[in-house]
C-alpha positions as CSV (number, residue, x, y, z in Angstrom):
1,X,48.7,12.0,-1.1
2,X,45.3,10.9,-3.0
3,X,42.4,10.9,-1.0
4,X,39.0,9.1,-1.9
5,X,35.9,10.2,-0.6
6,X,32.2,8.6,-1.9
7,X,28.6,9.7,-0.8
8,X,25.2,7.3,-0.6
9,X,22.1,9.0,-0.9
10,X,19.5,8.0,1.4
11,X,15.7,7.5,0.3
12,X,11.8,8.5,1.2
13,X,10.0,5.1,0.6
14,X,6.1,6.0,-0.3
15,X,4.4,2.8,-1.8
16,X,5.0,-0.5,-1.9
17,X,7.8,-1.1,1.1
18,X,7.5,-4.5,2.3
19,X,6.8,-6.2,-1.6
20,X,10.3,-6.2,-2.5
21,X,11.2,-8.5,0.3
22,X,11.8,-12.1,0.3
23,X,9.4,-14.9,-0.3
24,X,7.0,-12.3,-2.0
25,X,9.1,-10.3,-4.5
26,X,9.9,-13.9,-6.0
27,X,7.0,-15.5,-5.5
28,X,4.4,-12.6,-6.5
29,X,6.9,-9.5,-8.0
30,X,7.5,-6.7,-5.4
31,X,7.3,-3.1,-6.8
32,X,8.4,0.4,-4.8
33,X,8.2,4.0,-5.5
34,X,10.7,5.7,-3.5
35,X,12.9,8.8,-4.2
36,X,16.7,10.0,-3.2
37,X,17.0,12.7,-0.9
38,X,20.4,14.8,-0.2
39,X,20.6,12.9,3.7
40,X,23.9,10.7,2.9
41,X,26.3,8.5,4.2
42,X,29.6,9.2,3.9
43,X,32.8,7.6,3.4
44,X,37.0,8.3,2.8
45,X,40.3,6.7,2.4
46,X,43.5,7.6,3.3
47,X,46.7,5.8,2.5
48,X,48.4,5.1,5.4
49,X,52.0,3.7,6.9
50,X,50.1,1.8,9.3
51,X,49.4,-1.8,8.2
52,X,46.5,-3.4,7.5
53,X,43.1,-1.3,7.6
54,X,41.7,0.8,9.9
55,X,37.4,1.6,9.9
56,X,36.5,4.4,11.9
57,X,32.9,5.6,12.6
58,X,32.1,8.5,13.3
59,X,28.5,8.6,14.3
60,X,28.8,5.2,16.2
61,X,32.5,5.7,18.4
62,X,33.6,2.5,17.0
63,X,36.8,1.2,15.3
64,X,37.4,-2.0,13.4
65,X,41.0,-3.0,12.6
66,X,42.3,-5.8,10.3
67,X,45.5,-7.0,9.7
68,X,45.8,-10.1,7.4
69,X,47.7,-12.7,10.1
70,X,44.8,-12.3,12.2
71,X,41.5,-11.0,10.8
72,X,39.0,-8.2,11.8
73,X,38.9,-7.3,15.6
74,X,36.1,-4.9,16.7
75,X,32.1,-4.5,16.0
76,X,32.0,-2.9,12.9
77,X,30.6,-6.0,11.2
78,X,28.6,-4.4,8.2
79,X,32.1,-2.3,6.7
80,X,34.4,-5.6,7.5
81,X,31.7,-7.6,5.3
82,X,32.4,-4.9,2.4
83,X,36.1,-5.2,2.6
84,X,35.6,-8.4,2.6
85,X,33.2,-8.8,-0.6
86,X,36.2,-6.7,-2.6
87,X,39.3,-8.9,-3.0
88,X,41.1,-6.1,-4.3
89,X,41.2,-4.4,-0.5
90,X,42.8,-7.0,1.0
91,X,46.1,-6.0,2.7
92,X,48.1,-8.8,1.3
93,X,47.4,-6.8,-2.1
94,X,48.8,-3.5,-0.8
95,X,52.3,-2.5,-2.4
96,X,53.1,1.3,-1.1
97,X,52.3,2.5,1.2
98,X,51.3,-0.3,3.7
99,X,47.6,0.1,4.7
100,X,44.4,2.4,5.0
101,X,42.2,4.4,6.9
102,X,38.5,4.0,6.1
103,X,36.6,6.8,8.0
104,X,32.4,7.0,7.5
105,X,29.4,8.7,9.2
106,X,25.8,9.1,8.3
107,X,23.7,12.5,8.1
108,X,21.0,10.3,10.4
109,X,21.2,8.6,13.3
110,X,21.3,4.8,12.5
111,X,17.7,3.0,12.3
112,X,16.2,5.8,10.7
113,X,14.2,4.2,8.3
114,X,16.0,5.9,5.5
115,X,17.9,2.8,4.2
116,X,21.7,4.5,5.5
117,X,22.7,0.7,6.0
118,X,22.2,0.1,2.6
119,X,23.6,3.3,1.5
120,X,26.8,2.7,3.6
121,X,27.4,-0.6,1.7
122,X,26.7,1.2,-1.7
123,X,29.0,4.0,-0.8
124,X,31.6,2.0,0.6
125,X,31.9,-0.3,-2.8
126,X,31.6,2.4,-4.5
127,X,34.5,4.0,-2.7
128,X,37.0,1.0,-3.0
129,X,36.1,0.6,-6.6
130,X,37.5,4.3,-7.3
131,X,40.6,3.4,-4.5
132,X,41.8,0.3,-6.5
133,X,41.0,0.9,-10.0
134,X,38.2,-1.9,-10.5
135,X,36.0,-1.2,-13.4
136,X,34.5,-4.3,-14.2
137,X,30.9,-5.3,-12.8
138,X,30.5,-1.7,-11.4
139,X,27.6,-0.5,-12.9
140,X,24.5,0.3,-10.9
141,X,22.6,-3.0,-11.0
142,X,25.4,-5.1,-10.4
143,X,26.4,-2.6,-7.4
144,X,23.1,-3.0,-6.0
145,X,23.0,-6.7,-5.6
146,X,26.3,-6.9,-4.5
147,X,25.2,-4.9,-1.6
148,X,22.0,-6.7,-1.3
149,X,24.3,-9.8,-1.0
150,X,26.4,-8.8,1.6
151,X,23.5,-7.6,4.1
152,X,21.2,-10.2,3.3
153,X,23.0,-13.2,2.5
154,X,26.4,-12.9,4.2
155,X,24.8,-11.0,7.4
156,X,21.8,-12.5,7.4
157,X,20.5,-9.1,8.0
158,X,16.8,-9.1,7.2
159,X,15.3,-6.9,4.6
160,X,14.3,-6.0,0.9
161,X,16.1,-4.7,-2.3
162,X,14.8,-1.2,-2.5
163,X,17.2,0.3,-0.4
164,X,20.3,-0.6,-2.1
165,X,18.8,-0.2,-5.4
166,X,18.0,3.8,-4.6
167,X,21.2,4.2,-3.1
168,X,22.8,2.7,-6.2
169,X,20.6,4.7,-9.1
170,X,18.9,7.4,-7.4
171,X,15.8,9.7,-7.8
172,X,12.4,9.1,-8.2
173,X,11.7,5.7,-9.8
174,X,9.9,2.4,-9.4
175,X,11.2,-0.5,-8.8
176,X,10.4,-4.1,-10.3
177,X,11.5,-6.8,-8.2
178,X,11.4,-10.7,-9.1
179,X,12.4,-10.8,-12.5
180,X,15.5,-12.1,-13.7
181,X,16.3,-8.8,-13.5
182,X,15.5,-5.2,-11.7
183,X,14.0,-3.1,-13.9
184,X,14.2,0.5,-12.9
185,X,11.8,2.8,-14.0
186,X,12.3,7.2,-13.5
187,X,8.8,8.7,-12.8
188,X,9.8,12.2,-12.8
189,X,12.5,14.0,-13.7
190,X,11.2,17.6,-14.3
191,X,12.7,19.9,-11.4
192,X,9.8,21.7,-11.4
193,X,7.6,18.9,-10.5
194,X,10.1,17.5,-8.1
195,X,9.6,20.7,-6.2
196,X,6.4,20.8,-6.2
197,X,6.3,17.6,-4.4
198,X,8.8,18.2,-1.8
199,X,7.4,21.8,-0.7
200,X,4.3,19.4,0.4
201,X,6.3,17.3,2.4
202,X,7.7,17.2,5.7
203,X,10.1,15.1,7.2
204,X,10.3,14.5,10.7
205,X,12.5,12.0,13.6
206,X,10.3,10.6,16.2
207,X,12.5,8.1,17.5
208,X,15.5,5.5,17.3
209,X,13.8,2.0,16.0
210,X,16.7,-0.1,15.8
211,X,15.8,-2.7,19.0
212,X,12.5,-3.3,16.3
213,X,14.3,-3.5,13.3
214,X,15.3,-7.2,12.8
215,X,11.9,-8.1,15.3
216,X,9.7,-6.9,13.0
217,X,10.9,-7.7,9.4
218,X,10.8,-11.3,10.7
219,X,7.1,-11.0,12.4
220,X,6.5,-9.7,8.5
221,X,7.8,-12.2,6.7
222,X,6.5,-15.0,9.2
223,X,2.7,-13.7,8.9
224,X,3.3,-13.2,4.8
225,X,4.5,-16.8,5.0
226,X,1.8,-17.8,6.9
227,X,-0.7,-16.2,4.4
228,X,-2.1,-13.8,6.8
229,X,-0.9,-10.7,5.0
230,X,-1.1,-11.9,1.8
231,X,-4.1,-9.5,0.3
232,X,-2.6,-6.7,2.0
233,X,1.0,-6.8,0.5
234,X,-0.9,-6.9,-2.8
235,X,-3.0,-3.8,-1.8
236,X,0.1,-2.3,-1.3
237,X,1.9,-2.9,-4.7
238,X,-1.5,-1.9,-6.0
239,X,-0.6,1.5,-5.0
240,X,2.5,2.2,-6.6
241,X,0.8,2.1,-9.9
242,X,-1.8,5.0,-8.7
243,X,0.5,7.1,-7.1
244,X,3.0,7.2,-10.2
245,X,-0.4,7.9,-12.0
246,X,-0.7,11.1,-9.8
247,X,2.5,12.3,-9.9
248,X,2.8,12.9,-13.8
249,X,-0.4,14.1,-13.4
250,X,1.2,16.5,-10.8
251,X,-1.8,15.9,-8.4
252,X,0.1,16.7,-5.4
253,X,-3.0,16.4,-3.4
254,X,-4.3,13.3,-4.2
255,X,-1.0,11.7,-4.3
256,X,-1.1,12.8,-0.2
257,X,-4.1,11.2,0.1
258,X,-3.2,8.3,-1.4
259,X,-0.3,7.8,1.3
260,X,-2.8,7.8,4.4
261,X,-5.0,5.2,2.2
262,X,-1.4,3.1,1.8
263,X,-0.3,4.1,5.6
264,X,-4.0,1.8,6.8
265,X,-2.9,-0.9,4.7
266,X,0.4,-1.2,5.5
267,X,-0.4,-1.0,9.4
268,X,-1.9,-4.3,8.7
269,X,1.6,-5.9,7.9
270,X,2.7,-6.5,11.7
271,X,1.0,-4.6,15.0
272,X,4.9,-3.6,15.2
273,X,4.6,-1.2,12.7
274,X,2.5,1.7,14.6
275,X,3.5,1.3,18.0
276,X,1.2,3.8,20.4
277,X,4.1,6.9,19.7
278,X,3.5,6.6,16.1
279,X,-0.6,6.7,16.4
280,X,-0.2,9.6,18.6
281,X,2.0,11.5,16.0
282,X,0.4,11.1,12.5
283,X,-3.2,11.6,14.3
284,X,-2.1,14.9,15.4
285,X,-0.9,15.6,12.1
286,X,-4.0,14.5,10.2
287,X,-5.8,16.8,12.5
288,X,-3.4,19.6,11.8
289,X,-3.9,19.4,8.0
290,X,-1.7,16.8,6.6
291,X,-3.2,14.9,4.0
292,X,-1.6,12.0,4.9
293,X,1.6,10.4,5.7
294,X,3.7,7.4,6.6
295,X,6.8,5.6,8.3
296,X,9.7,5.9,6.2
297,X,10.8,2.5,7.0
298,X,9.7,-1.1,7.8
299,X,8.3,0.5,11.2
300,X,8.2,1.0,14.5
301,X,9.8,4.5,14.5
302,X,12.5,6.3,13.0
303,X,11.6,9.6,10.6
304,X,7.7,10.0,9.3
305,X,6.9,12.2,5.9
306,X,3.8,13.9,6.3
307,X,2.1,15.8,2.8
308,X,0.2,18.6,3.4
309,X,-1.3,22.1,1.6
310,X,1.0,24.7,1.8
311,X,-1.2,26.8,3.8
312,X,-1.5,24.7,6.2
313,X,3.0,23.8,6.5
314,X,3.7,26.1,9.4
315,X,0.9,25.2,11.4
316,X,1.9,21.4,11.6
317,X,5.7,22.4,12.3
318,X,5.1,23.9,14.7
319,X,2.8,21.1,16.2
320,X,5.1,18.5,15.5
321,X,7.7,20.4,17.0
322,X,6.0,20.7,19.9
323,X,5.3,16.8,20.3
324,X,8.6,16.3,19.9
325,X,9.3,15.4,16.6
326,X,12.6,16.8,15.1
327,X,11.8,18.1,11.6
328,X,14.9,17.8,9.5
329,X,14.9,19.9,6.2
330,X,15.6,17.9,3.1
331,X,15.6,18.1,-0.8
332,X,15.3,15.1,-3.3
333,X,18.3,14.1,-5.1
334,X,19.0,13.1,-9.1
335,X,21.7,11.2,-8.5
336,X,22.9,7.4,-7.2
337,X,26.5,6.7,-5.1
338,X,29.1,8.8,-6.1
339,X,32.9,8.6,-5.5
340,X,35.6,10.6,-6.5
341,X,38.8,12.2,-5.3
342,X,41.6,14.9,-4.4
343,X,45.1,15.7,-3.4
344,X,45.9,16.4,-0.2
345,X,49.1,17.3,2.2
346,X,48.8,15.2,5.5
């Protein structure tokens, strides 16, 4: 029996979050540096005698089931919306044998701030590409807005482009948004400089944000619309430009620096963003040496990235740590969505 298995990588947003959303990505052209790191979300398929298809997650305890007579039942809206983006998984299409299993889980929790919603769409489409032979408009771009048209438009989830973009390309790029198309651009793609980078960093949980998540994209976009936060989303595309500056330069420090700089600005977004728990944290970092550091996400909680000197990298573990943060250990990745598969005896 052919099993297929695909992996998402999930990403470290550093400048210019919030510019790729909708009205300002159109209306002004968003830009993002962000970079992959080896945190995934996971997905397999299993031919099956069962009819009809079966979506387990893991990480969640849910279970989705869909039979073509009567549709999806259970809450596992973000995977039915997949299926149903990709006629070629329908069950009315299935020969031999009858049906699937579609089993997934995510290295984070869910409302990380690390984009796994985007990267479960990504790795789920790629996934049923490599099931059922498609091969025509799978190439990264086209992948990416597919997913960004299944959250966004067919969910009405809000958000930006960036995530399913990194999940779709991966490593350490900028984004363009608002053209008539993306254009992706790799900032560094020497290991050695890659490294040097991520030994600065640390990456650390302080806390489930999903109750904020859809709260305070909309208290974004409603204060961008209203032109309250107009100068500040520009001060934060501004940014991206200087800190890709920094990084071929291989000015680790300054690039650190730069994020606290981008960390005030982006405060100014929505008071949603730094709620008390998030002060409390990255002032005990900066305190503790860290040059500077940010929310991974739109807000509100979820993991923090902190840069720091090296001599000074034990000292704030063990600080956070003792707040209560749960550092999680991490490497940057190379690679976009991958899918392949294997034989196996079930």
């Amino acid at each position: 029996m052919k099993i297929y298995k695909a992996r998402a990588p999930m990403r470290i947003g550093f400048f210019g979050g919030g510019t790729d959303v909708s009205p300002y990505a159109e209306t002004h052209g968003g830009k993002v540096l962000n970079c992959t790191i080896n945190l995934f979300v996971r997905c397999m398929l299993c031919p099956t005698t069962t009819p009809g298809i079966t979506i387990r997650s893991l990480d969640l305890e849910e279970v989705s089931r869909m039979v073509s007579e009567r549709g999806w039942e259970g809450r596992l809206s973000l995977p039915q919306a997949v299926l149903d983006a990709v006629p070629a998984a329908h069950p009315d299409n299935y020969v031999e044998p009858v049906g699937v299993d579609i089993t997934m889980f995510s290295d984070v929790p869910p409302g990380s701030g690390l984009g796994s919603s985007s990267a479960l769409v990504v790795s789920m489409l790629k996934l049923l590409y490599a099931a059922y032979g498609v091969t025509t408009d799978t190439d990264p771009h086209t992948l990416a807005e597919l997913a960004y048209r299944i959250e966004r438009v067919d969910l009405g989830i809000p958000g930006g482009r960036q995530d399913q973009y990194a999940a779709a390309f991966g490593g350490m790029c900028v984004y363009h948004f608002g053209g008539p198309r993306v254009i992706v651009e790799p900032v560094m793609t020497d290991p050695a400089a890659l490294l040097e980078l991520e030994s600065s960093l640390l990456l650390g949980y302080i806390g489930d944000r999903r109750h904020l998540s859809r709260h305070l994209m909309e208290d974004q976009v409603r204060r961008l619309v209203e032109g309250d936060t107009l100068r500040y989303h520009d001060e934060t595309k501004a940014f991206v430009d200087e800190a890709t500056r920094l990084l071929r330069a291989l000015r680790i420090a300054d690039f650190g620096r730069l994020l606290h700089d981008a960390w005030e600005v982006k405060k100014a977004f929505s008071p949603h963003i730094a709620p008390p728990i998030v002060d409390e944290v990255y002032m005990l970092a900066r305190k503790h040496g860290a040059w500077g550091g940010k929310i991974t996400g739109a807000g509100g909680g979820g993991f923090m990235i902190f840069a720091c000197p090296f001599e000074r990298r034990l000292e704030l573990e063990r600080v956070l740590q003792a707040a209560g943060v749960q550092l999680r250990p991490f490497s940057f990745t190379t690679s976009g969505v991958q899918a392949w598969s294997v034989e196996e005896n079930r």
